[in-house]
C-alpha positions, 0 to 999 in steps of 0.5 A: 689128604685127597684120594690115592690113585694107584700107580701114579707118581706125584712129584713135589717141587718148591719153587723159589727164584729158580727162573735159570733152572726150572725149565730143563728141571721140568723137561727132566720128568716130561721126558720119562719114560714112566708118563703115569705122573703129576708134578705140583710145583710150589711157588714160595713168593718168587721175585723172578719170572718163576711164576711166568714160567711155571704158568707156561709150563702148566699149559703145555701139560695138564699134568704140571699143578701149579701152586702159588704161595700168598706169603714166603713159607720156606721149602719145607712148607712148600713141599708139604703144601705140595704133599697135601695136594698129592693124588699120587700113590707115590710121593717123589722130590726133585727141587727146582735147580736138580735133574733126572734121568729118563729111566728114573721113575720106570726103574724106581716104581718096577723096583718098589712094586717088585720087592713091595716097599714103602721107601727107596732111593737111588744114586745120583751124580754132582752137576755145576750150575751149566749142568756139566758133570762133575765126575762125582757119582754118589753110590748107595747101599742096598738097604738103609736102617735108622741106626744106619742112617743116623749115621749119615744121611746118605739119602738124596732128598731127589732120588726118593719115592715113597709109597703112601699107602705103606707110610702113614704120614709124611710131612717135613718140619720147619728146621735145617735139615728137614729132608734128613729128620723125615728120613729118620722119622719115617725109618723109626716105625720100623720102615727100612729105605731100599737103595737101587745103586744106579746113577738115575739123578743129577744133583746141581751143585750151586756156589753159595748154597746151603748145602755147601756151608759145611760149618753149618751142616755140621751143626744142624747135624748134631742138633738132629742127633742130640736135641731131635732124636735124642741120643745120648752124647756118647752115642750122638758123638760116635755118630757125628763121627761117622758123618764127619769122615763120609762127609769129607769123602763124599765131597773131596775125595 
């Protein structure tokens, strides 16, 4: 890994056909008011203009890093790639479609130093493909243990900030819900994730996505539980539960 540079922010985005959002994603980081920052996008054998764009923007910017992928690796290869690349001593995730707020980087890097933390996360709001609000803004706790999170991953993948000089080594698996095993991987050393309960993200929510088969979901969650962290059933189960009731709250209540 190369060099951590003190007190920038290295923004890991996979690219994959994302032609319709990826310009306002990157127009979300050129506005804020937090400038110290990198952001590497990965682009994982777009069919689209995706690489047009990403070129493009590359030029405006010198602090946007391109990097095209020779072969379809998938979002969690991408992300690592992009971590690989990282000179940043903070490593931050906003996907290709998802959006944040100007303040979002000033408040989280003030956040972190102020309480000196390996790990935080924010809330953030539900957008529809022409970026409208939902009227849905997911609130966070204050602190989050890996008990708790086993739970329910309540930790969006596009609020996160990690610091690397307090975190050893971060790096997704290749499986469904690679977000979530890293989040729990991390807190299992003894590292809690520190919640700011503002609104600093938009989520985009998009027909057909996987986030929205909730069948699915399910199932990887309970191979997450079980054959992952290797709960025992009845624990597994108590926790299935937990994620089962906040699942249906978060989405339809």
């Amino acid at each position: 890994m190369n060099n951590i540079n003190s007190d920038i922010v290295s923004i890991i985005t996979p690219v994959y056909n994302a032609e319709s959002f990826l310009e306002d994603t990157v127009n979300s980081v050129l506005k804020q008011t937090y400038q110290d920052w990198e952001m590497i996008l990965i682009d994982d054998c777009s069919t689209d203009k995706s690489r047009e764009i990403m070129e493009k923007l590359a030029l405006m910017d010198d602090r946007i890093v391109p990097i095209y992928s020779e072969v379809n690796e998938g979002v969690a290869n991408s992300r690592n790639k992009g971590i690989e690349k990282a000179k940043g001593r903070y490593i931050a995730f906003l996907d290709s479609d998802d959006l944040w707020k100007p303040n979002k980087l000033e408040e989280q890097v003030k956040f972190m130093k102020s309480k000196d933390i390996a790990f935080s996360f924010t809330g953030y709001e539900f957008i529809n493909e022409d970026g409208e609000g939902l009227g849905k803004i997911i609130s966070i706790p204050s602190k989050v243990t890996y008990n708790e999170l086993l739970k329910y991953n309540c930790i969006g993948c596009l609020t996160v900030m990690i610091d690397k000089k307090k975190v050893d080594k971060i790096e997704m698996p290749t499986l469904k819900h690679e977000d979530f095993i890293t989040w729990l991987s991390i807190l299992k050393k003894d590292i809690d994730a520190y919640g700011i309960n503002e609104n600093l993200a938009s989520y985009r929510k998009r027909t057909g996505s996987v986030s929205e088969n909730k069948i699915k979901s399910a199932t990887w969650t309970w191979n997450i539980l079980r054959n992952i962290e290797k709960l025992n059933v009845i624990k597994a189960s108590w926790c299935f539960v937990n994620y089962a009731f906040i699942t249906v709250k978060k989405h339809y209540l």
